[in-house]
C-alpha positions, 0 to 999 in steps of 0.5 A: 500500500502507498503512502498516499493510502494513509491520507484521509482529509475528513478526519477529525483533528487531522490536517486538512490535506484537500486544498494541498492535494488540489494545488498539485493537481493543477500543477500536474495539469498544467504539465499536461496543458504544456504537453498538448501544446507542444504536440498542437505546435508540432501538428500545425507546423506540419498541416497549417498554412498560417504565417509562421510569426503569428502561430509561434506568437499564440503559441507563446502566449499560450506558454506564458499563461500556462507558466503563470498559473503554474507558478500560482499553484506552486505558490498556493501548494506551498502556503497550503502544506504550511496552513496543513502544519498549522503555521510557520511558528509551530512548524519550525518550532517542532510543535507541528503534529505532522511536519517539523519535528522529526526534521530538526532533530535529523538536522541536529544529527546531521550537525552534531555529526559534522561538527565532530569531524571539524573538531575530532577527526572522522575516525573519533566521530565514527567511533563515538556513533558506535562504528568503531575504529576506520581500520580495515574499513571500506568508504563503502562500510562507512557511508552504509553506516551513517546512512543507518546512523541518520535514519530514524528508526520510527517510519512516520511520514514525518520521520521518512521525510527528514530520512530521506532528506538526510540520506541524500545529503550523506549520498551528495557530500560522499559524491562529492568526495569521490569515494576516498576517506580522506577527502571526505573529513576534508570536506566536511571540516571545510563545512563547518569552518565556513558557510558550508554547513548553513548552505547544506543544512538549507538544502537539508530543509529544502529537500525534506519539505519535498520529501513530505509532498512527494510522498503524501502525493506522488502515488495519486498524482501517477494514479490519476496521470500516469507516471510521466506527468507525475514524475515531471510534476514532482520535478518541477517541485523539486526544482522550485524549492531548490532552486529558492534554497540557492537564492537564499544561500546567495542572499545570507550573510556568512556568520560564524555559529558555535553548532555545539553550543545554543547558538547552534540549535537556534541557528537550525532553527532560523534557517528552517524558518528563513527556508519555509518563509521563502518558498512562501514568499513571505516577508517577516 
């Protein structure tokens, strides 16, 4: 059973899901709109006689329409997912019942984790999670481990969603290392010495606020779709909330934080809300 099954918007002291739902049926839509239009164009470039200028000028204005009411849509999914979590305050404060908590307690594993490498080496951060010495060790061994160490064992949607976020953070800086040890403590240090680990954990946030659309919503979307839709739906989501993380990224300035102590937790926390109040268009 997928996880779209678990949603029943008429239950009492539950989220209404039903205006979300809607918001990305109608970006699904608009996905189909553009595709007939893309096969009308090549249709009439084949039978019509109309003057070529005045059929790519309706053709894009068609396009732009179609454009602008998808960009409303996404608009409205993500003010809609925020109404769902009952605000921005009590999501990026952990008292949502539905999205926020289990996000900030991975993002406060993500950091205690990279902050122990900064300061202690990967093999005492390794050991003090309980891997153990890196003697004898593959990169493989190692990243198998974290990507255990950062999913949390209780599978709620919530849970699944920061999960999944945090899995692929691992997988990325991995990548990024080119599978070699080393280069991966490097990395990591160079995080969390400059502006790295605020970037990551933005993209951190990004990622599992899509987490939660995608699995709430992507079964049904195929079902009513078909796959195709669904999956170019679901990246123009994607695309959008990642792409707003980088404008963010671009726009903060670089500020040294203590992740150990205080300072840090709060800091998680700013960045969740700076990440929810962007996606929203939200200025205070």
């Amino acid at each position: 059973m997928g996880t779209t099954q678990r949603i029943n918007p008429g239950v009492a002291n539950q989220p209404n899901w039903g205006d979300l739902a809607n918001s990305i049926t109608q970006i699904a839509k608009t996905i189909e709109q553009e595709k007939k239009l893309d096969e009308d164009d090549e249709k009439n470039k084949k039978e019509s006689n109309k003057d070529d200028n005045d059929k790519a000028s309706d053709s894009s204005k068609q396009y732009k329409k179609i454009s602008d009411r998808r960009t409303e849509h996404v608009k409205s999914l993500f003010n809609n997912l925020v109404k769902t979590g009952g605000g921005r305050k009590a999501i990026t404060s952990g008292k949502s019942s539905s999205i926020g908590k289990a996000g900030l307690k991975s993002a406060s594993k993500l950091t205690g984790f990279f902050t122990n490498v900064a300061n202690n080496g990967l093999d005492q951060a390794l050991t003090d999670i309980g891997f153990g010495s890196l003697k004898g060790k593959s990169f493989n061994d190692v990243i198998d481990y974290l990507l255990i160490y950062c999913s949390d064992s209780n599978q709620g949607m919530d849970e699944t969603a920061a999960n999944k976020a945090s899995c692929e953070i691992m997988k990325e800086i991995a990548f990024q290392s080119g599978n070699d040890v080393n280069e991966y403590q490097n990395l990591i240090k160079e995080l969390v010495d400059g502006k790295g680990l605020s970037d990551t954990l933005c993209k951190f946030w990004g990622l599992y606020i899509f987490e939660h659309l995608s699995q709430r919503f992507e079964e049904k979307i195929q079902q009513q779709k078909g796959e195709e839709i669904s999956k170019e739906t679901f990246k123009v989501i994607k695309d959008d909330i990642l792409g707003r993380v980088k404008v963010l990224n671009a726009q903060r300035a670089v500020s040294k934080i203590d992740w150990n102590k205080d300072e840090g937790k709060k800091e998680i926390e700013k960045i969740f809300d700076s990440i929810i109040k962007i996606i929203c268009n939200e200025k205070n």
